[in-house]
VEXTOR-717641 format. One record per residue (C-alpha): residue number from 1; x, y, z. Coordinates in steps of 0.001 Angstrom, whole numbers. Layout:
+-----+---------+---------+---------+
!   k !      c1 !      c2 !      c3 !
+-----+---------+---------+---------+
! NUM !       X !       Y !       Z !
...
+-----+---------+---------+---------+
***
This chain:
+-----+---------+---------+---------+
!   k !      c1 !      c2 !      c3 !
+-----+---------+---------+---------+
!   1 !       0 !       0 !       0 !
!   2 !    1315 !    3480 !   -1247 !
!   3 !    1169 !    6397 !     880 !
!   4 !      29 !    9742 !    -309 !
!   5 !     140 !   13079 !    1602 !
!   6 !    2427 !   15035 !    3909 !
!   7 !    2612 !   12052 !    6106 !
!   8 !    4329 !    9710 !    3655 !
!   9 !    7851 !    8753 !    4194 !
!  10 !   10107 !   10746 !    2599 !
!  11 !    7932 !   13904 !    1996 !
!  12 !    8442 !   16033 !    4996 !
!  13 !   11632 !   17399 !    3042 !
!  14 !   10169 !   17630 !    -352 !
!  15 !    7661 !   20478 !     872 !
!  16 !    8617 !   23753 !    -340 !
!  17 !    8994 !   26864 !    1841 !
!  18 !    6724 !   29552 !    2092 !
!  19 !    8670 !   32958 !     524 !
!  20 !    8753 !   36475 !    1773 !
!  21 !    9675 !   39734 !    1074 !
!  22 !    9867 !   42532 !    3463 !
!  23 !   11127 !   45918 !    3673 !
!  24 !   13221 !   46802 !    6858 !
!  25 !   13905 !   50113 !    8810 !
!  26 !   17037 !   49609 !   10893 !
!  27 !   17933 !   52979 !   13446 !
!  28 !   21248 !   52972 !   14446 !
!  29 !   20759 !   55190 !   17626 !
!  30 !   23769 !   54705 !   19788 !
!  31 !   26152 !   52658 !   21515 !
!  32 !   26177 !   53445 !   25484 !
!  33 !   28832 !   52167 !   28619 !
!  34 !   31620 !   52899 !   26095 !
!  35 !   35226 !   52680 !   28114 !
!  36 !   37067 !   54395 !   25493 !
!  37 !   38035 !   58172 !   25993 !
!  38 !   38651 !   60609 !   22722 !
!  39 !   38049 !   58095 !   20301 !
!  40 !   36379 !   58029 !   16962 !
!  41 !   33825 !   55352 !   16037 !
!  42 !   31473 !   54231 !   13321 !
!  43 !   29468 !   51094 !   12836 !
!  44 !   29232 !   48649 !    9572 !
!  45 !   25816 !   47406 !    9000 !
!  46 !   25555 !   44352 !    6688 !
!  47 !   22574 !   41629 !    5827 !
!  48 !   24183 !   38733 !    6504 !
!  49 !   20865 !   36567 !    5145 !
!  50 !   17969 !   37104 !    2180 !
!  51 !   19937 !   39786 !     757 !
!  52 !   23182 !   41622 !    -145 !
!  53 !   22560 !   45289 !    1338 !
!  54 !   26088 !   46693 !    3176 !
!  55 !   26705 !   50417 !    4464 !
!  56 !   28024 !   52146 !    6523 !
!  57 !   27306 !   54656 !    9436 !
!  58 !   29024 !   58200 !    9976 !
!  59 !   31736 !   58543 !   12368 !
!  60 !   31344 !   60166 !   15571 !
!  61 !   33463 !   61057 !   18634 !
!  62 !   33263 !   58801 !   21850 !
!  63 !   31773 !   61965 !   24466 !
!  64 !   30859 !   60907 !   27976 !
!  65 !   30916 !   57193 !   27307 !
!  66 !   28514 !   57348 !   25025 !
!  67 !   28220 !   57474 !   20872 !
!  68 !   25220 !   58751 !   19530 !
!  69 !   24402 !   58069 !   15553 !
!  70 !   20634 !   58350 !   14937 !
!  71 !   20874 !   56772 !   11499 !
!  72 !   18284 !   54959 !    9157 !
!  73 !   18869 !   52397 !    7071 !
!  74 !   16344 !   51220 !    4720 !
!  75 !   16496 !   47481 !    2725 !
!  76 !   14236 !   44801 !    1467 !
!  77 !   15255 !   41368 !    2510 !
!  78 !   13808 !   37739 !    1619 !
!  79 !   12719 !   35556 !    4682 !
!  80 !   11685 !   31530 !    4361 !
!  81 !    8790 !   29642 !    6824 !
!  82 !    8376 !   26477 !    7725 !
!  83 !    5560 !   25488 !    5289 !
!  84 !    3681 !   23269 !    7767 !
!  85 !    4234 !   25622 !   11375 !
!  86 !    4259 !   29152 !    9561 !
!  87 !    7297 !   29943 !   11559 !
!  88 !    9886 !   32292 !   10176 !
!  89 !   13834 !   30852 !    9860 !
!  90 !   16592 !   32725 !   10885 !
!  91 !   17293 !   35888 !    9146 !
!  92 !   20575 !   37660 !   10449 !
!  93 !   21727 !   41372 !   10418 !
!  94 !   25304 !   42098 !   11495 !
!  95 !   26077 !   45589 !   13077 !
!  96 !   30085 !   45741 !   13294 !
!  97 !   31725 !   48741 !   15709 !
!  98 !   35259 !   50224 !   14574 !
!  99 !   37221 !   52535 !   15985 !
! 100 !   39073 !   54445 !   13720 !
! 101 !   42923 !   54489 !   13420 !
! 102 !   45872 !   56492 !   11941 !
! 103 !   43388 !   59944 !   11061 !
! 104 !   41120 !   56987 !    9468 !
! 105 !   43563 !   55284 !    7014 !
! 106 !   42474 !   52228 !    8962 !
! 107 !   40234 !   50955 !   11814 !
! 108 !   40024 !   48276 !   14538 !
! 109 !   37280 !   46123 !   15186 !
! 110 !   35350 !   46394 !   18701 !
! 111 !   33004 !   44182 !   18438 !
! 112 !   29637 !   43272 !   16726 !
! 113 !   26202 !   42463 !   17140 !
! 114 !   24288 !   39566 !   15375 !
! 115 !   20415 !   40331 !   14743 !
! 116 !   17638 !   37835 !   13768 !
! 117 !   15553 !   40093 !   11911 !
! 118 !   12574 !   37173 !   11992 !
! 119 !   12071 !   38118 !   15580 !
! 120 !   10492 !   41885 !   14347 !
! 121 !    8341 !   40536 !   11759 !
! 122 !    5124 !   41604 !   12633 !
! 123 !    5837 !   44077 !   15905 !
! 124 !    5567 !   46913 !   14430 !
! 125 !    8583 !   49239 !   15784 !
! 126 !   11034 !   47929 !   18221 !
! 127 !   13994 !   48842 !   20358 !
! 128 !   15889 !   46917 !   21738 !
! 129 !   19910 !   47047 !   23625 !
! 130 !   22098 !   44141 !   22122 !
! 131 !   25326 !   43000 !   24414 !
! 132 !   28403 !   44298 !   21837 !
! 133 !   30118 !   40477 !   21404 !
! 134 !   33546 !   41111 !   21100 !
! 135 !   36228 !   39651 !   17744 !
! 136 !   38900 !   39062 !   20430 !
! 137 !   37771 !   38492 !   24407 !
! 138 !   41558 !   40263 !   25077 !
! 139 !   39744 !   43631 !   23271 !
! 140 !   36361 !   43492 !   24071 !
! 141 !   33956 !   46353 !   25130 !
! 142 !   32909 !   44984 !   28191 !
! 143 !   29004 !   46112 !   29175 !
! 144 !   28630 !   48186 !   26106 !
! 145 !   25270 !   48185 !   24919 !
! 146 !   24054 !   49251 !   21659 !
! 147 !   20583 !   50718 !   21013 !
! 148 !   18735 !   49547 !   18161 !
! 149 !   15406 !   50193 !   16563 !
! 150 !   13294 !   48170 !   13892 !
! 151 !   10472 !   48072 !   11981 !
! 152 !    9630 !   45615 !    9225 !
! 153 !    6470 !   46271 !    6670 !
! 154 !    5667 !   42835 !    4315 !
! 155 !    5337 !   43688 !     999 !
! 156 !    4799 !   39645 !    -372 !
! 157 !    3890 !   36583 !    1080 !
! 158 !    1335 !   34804 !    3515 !
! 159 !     167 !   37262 !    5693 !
! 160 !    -456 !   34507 !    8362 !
! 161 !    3225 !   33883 !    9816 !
! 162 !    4453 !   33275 !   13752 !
! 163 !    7945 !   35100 !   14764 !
! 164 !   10230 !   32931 !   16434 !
! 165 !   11090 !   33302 !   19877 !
! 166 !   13490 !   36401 !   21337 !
! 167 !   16699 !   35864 !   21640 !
! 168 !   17800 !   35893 !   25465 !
! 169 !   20940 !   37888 !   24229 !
! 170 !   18973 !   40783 !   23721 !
! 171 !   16980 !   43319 !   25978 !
! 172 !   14168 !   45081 !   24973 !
! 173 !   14031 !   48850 !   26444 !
! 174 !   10933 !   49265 !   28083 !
! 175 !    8679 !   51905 !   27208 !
! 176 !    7517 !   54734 !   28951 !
! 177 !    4215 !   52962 !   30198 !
! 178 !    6316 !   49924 !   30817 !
! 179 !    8366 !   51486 !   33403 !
! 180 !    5008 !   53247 !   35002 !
! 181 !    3483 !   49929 !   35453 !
! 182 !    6911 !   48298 !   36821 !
! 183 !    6909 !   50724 !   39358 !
! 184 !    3774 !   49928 !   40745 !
! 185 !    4717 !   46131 !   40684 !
! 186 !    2034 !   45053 !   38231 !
! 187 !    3243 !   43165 !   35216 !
! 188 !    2356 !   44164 !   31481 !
! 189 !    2694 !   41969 !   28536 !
! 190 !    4519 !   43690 !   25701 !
! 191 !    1682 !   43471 !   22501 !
! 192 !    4025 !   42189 !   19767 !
! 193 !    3543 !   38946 !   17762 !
! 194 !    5312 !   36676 !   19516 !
! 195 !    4633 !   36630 !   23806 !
! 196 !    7538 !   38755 !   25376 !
! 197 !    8381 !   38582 !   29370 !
! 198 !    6470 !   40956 !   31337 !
! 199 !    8356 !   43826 !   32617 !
! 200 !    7680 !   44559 !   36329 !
! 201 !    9107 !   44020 !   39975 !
! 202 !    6870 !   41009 !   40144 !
! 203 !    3669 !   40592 !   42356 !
! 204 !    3911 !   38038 !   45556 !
! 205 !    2113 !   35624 !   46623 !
! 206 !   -1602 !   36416 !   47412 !
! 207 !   -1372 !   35844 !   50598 !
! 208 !   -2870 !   38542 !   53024 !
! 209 !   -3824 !   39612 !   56580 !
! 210 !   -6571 !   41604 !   58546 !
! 211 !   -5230 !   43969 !   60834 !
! 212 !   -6430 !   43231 !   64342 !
! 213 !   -4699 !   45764 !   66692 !
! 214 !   -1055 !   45530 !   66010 !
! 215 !    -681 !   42034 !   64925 !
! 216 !   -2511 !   40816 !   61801 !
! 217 !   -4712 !   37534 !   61445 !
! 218 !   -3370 !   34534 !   59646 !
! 219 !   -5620 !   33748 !   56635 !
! 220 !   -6106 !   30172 !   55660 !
! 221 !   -5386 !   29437 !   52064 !
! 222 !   -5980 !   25450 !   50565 !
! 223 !   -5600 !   24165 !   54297 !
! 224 !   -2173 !   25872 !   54866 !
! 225 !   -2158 !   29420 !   56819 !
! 226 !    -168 !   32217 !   55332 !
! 227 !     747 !   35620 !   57056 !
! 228 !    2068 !   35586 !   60642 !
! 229 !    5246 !   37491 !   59245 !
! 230 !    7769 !   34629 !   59202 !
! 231 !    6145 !   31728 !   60646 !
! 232 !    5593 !   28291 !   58920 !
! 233 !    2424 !   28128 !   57026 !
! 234 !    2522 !   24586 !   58740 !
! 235 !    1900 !   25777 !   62131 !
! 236 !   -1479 !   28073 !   63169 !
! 237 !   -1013 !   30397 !   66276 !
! 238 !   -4170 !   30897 !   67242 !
! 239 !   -5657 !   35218 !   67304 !
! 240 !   -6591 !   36357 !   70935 !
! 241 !   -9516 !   38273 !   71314 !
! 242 !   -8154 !   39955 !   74146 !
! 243 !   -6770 !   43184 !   74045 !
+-----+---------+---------+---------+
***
Protein backbone atom coordinates (compact mmCIF):
# COMPACT_ATOMS: atom_id res chain seq x y z
CA UNK A 1 0.00 0.00 0.00
CA UNK A 2 1.31 3.48 -1.25
CA UNK A 3 1.17 6.40 0.88
CA UNK A 4 0.03 9.74 -0.31
CA UNK A 5 0.14 13.08 1.60
CA UNK A 6 2.43 15.04 3.91
CA UNK A 7 2.61 12.05 6.11
CA UNK A 8 4.33 9.71 3.66
CA UNK A 9 7.85 8.75 4.19
CA UNK A 10 10.11 10.75 2.60
CA UNK A 11 7.93 13.90 2.00
CA UNK A 12 8.44 16.03 5.00
CA UNK A 13 11.63 17.40 3.04
CA UNK A 14 10.17 17.63 -0.35
CA UNK A 15 7.66 20.48 0.87
CA UNK A 16 8.62 23.75 -0.34
CA UNK A 17 8.99 26.86 1.84
CA UNK A 18 6.72 29.55 2.09
CA UNK A 19 8.67 32.96 0.52
CA UNK A 20 8.75 36.47 1.77
CA UNK A 21 9.67 39.73 1.07
CA UNK A 22 9.87 42.53 3.46
CA UNK A 23 11.13 45.92 3.67
CA UNK A 24 13.22 46.80 6.86
CA UNK A 25 13.90 50.11 8.81
CA UNK A 26 17.04 49.61 10.89
CA UNK A 27 17.93 52.98 13.45
CA UNK A 28 21.25 52.97 14.45
CA UNK A 29 20.76 55.19 17.63
CA UNK A 30 23.77 54.70 19.79
CA UNK A 31 26.15 52.66 21.51
CA UNK A 32 26.18 53.44 25.48
CA UNK A 33 28.83 52.17 28.62
CA UNK A 34 31.62 52.90 26.10
CA UNK A 35 35.23 52.68 28.11
CA UNK A 36 37.07 54.40 25.49
CA UNK A 37 38.03 58.17 25.99
CA UNK A 38 38.65 60.61 22.72
CA UNK A 39 38.05 58.09 20.30
CA UNK A 40 36.38 58.03 16.96
CA UNK A 41 33.83 55.35 16.04
CA UNK A 42 31.47 54.23 13.32
CA UNK A 43 29.47 51.09 12.84
CA UNK A 44 29.23 48.65 9.57
CA UNK A 45 25.82 47.41 9.00
CA UNK A 46 25.55 44.35 6.69
CA UNK A 47 22.57 41.63 5.83
CA UNK A 48 24.18 38.73 6.50
CA UNK A 49 20.87 36.57 5.15
CA UNK A 50 17.97 37.10 2.18
CA UNK A 51 19.94 39.79 0.76
CA UNK A 52 23.18 41.62 -0.15
CA UNK A 53 22.56 45.29 1.34
CA UNK A 54 26.09 46.69 3.18
CA UNK A 55 26.70 50.42 4.46
CA UNK A 56 28.02 52.15 6.52
CA UNK A 57 27.31 54.66 9.44
CA UNK A 58 29.02 58.20 9.98
CA UNK A 59 31.74 58.54 12.37
CA UNK A 60 31.34 60.17 15.57
CA UNK A 61 33.46 61.06 18.63
CA UNK A 62 33.26 58.80 21.85
CA UNK A 63 31.77 61.96 24.47
CA UNK A 64 30.86 60.91 27.98
CA UNK A 65 30.92 57.19 27.31
CA UNK A 66 28.51 57.35 25.03
CA UNK A 67 28.22 57.47 20.87
CA UNK A 68 25.22 58.75 19.53
CA UNK A 69 24.40 58.07 15.55
CA UNK A 70 20.63 58.35 14.94
CA UNK A 71 20.87 56.77 11.50
CA UNK A 72 18.28 54.96 9.16
CA UNK A 73 18.87 52.40 7.07
CA UNK A 74 16.34 51.22 4.72
CA UNK A 75 16.50 47.48 2.72
CA UNK A 76 14.24 44.80 1.47
CA UNK A 77 15.26 41.37 2.51
CA UNK A 78 13.81 37.74 1.62
CA UNK A 79 12.72 35.56 4.68
CA UNK A 80 11.69 31.53 4.36
CA UNK A 81 8.79 29.64 6.82
CA UNK A 82 8.38 26.48 7.73
CA UNK A 83 5.56 25.49 5.29
CA UNK A 84 3.68 23.27 7.77
CA UNK A 85 4.23 25.62 11.37
CA UNK A 86 4.26 29.15 9.56
CA UNK A 87 7.30 29.94 11.56
CA UNK A 88 9.89 32.29 10.18
CA UNK A 89 13.83 30.85 9.86
CA UNK A 90 16.59 32.73 10.89
CA UNK A 91 17.29 35.89 9.15
CA UNK A 92 20.57 37.66 10.45
CA UNK A 93 21.73 41.37 10.42
CA UNK A 94 25.30 42.10 11.49
CA UNK A 95 26.08 45.59 13.08
CA UNK A 96 30.08 45.74 13.29
CA UNK A 97 31.72 48.74 15.71
CA UNK A 98 35.26 50.22 14.57
CA UNK A 99 37.22 52.53 15.99
CA UNK A 100 39.07 54.45 13.72
CA UNK A 101 42.92 54.49 13.42
CA UNK A 102 45.87 56.49 11.94
CA UNK A 103 43.39 59.94 11.06
CA UNK A 104 41.12 56.99 9.47
CA UNK A 105 43.56 55.28 7.01
CA UNK A 106 42.47 52.23 8.96
CA UNK A 107 40.23 50.95 11.81
CA UNK A 108 40.02 48.28 14.54
CA UNK A 109 37.28 46.12 15.19
CA UNK A 110 35.35 46.39 18.70
CA UNK A 111 33.00 44.18 18.44
CA UNK A 112 29.64 43.27 16.73
CA UNK A 113 26.20 42.46 17.14
CA UNK A 114 24.29 39.57 15.37
CA UNK A 115 20.42 40.33 14.74
CA UNK A 116 17.64 37.84 13.77
CA UNK A 117 15.55 40.09 11.91
CA UNK A 118 12.57 37.17 11.99
CA UNK A 119 12.07 38.12 15.58
CA UNK A 120 10.49 41.89 14.35
CA UNK A 121 8.34 40.54 11.76
CA UNK A 122 5.12 41.60 12.63
CA UNK A 123 5.84 44.08 15.91
CA UNK A 124 5.57 46.91 14.43
CA UNK A 125 8.58 49.24 15.78
CA UNK A 126 11.03 47.93 18.22
CA UNK A 127 13.99 48.84 20.36
CA UNK A 128 15.89 46.92 21.74
CA UNK A 129 19.91 47.05 23.62
CA UNK A 130 22.10 44.14 22.12
CA UNK A 131 25.33 43.00 24.41
CA UNK A 132 28.40 44.30 21.84
CA UNK A 133 30.12 40.48 21.40
CA UNK A 134 33.55 41.11 21.10
CA UNK A 135 36.23 39.65 17.74
CA UNK A 136 38.90 39.06 20.43
CA UNK A 137 37.77 38.49 24.41
CA UNK A 138 41.56 40.26 25.08
CA UNK A 139 39.74 43.63 23.27
CA UNK A 140 36.36 43.49 24.07
CA UNK A 141 33.96 46.35 25.13
CA UNK A 142 32.91 44.98 28.19
CA UNK A 143 29.00 46.11 29.18
CA UNK A 144 28.63 48.19 26.11
CA UNK A 145 25.27 48.18 24.92
CA UNK A 146 24.05 49.25 21.66
CA UNK A 147 20.58 50.72 21.01
CA UNK A 148 18.73 49.55 18.16
CA UNK A 149 15.41 50.19 16.56
CA UNK A 150 13.29 48.17 13.89
CA UNK A 151 10.47 48.07 11.98
CA UNK A 152 9.63 45.61 9.23
CA UNK A 153 6.47 46.27 6.67
CA UNK A 154 5.67 42.83 4.32
CA UNK A 155 5.34 43.69 1.00
CA UNK A 156 4.80 39.65 -0.37
CA UNK A 157 3.89 36.58 1.08
CA UNK A 158 1.34 34.80 3.51
CA UNK A 159 0.17 37.26 5.69
CA UNK A 160 -0.46 34.51 8.36
CA UNK A 161 3.22 33.88 9.82
CA UNK A 162 4.45 33.28 13.75
CA UNK A 163 7.94 35.10 14.76
CA UNK A 164 10.23 32.93 16.43
CA UNK A 165 11.09 33.30 19.88
CA UNK A 166 13.49 36.40 21.34
CA UNK A 167 16.70 35.86 21.64
CA UNK A 168 17.80 35.89 25.47
CA UNK A 169 20.94 37.89 24.23
CA UNK A 170 18.97 40.78 23.72
CA UNK A 171 16.98 43.32 25.98
CA UNK A 172 14.17 45.08 24.97
CA UNK A 173 14.03 48.85 26.44
CA UNK A 174 10.93 49.26 28.08
CA UNK A 175 8.68 51.91 27.21
CA UNK A 176 7.52 54.73 28.95
CA UNK A 177 4.22 52.96 30.20
CA UNK A 178 6.32 49.92 30.82
CA UNK A 179 8.37 51.49 33.40
CA UNK A 180 5.01 53.25 35.00
CA UNK A 181 3.48 49.93 35.45
CA UNK A 182 6.91 48.30 36.82
CA UNK A 183 6.91 50.72 39.36
CA UNK A 184 3.77 49.93 40.74
CA UNK A 185 4.72 46.13 40.68
CA UNK A 186 2.03 45.05 38.23
CA UNK A 187 3.24 43.16 35.22
CA UNK A 188 2.36 44.16 31.48
CA UNK A 189 2.69 41.97 28.54
CA UNK A 190 4.52 43.69 25.70
CA UNK A 191 1.68 43.47 22.50
CA UNK A 192 4.02 42.19 19.77
CA UNK A 193 3.54 38.95 17.76
CA UNK A 194 5.31 36.68 19.52
CA UNK A 195 4.63 36.63 23.81
CA UNK A 196 7.54 38.76 25.38
CA UNK A 197 8.38 38.58 29.37
CA UNK A 198 6.47 40.96 31.34
CA UNK A 199 8.36 43.83 32.62
CA UNK A 200 7.68 44.56 36.33
CA UNK A 201 9.11 44.02 39.97
CA UNK A 202 6.87 41.01 40.14
CA UNK A 203 3.67 40.59 42.36
CA UNK A 204 3.91 38.04 45.56
CA UNK A 205 2.11 35.62 46.62
CA UNK A 206 -1.60 36.42 47.41
CA UNK A 207 -1.37 35.84 50.60
CA UNK A 208 -2.87 38.54 53.02
CA UNK A 209 -3.82 39.61 56.58
CA UNK A 210 -6.57 41.60 58.55
CA UNK A 211 -5.23 43.97 60.83
CA UNK A 212 -6.43 43.23 64.34
CA UNK A 213 -4.70 45.76 66.69
CA UNK A 214 -1.05 45.53 66.01
CA UNK A 215 -0.68 42.03 64.92
CA UNK A 216 -2.51 40.82 61.80
CA UNK A 217 -4.71 37.53 61.45
CA UNK A 218 -3.37 34.53 59.65
CA UNK A 219 -5.62 33.75 56.63
CA UNK A 220 -6.11 30.17 55.66
CA UNK A 221 -5.39 29.44 52.06
CA UNK A 222 -5.98 25.45 50.57
CA UNK A 223 -5.60 24.16 54.30
CA UNK A 224 -2.17 25.87 54.87
CA UNK A 225 -2.16 29.42 56.82
CA UNK A 226 -0.17 32.22 55.33
CA UNK A 227 0.75 35.62 57.06
CA UNK A 228 2.07 35.59 60.64
CA UNK A 229 5.25 37.49 59.25
CA UNK A 230 7.77 34.63 59.20
CA UNK A 231 6.15 31.73 60.65
CA UNK A 232 5.59 28.29 58.92
CA UNK A 233 2.42 28.13 57.03
CA UNK A 234 2.52 24.59 58.74
CA UNK A 235 1.90 25.78 62.13
CA UNK A 236 -1.48 28.07 63.17
CA UNK A 237 -1.01 30.40 66.28
CA UNK A 238 -4.17 30.90 67.24
CA UNK A 239 -5.66 35.22 67.30
CA UNK A 240 -6.59 36.36 70.93
CA UNK A 241 -9.52 38.27 71.31
CA UNK A 242 -8.15 39.96 74.15
CA UNK A 243 -6.77 43.18 74.05
Amino acid sequence: MTLLGPSAPGMAFMMKKKKYKFNVEVQLQELSEVALVNEVLFAKIRLLDGGSFQEYSSREEVRDHRVVWNRNFEFPCKMSANASTGVLDPCYLRISIRKEMKGGRSYFKLGFIDINLAEFAGAGLTSRRFLLEGYDSRHRLDNSMLLVSIKMHMLSGDILFKAPTPNLKSKQKPSTDDLATASTGVGLQTPTATALPSIGSGVGSGASSVSGGSQGIPVSVGGATLGGGLNSATSTRPVSTVR
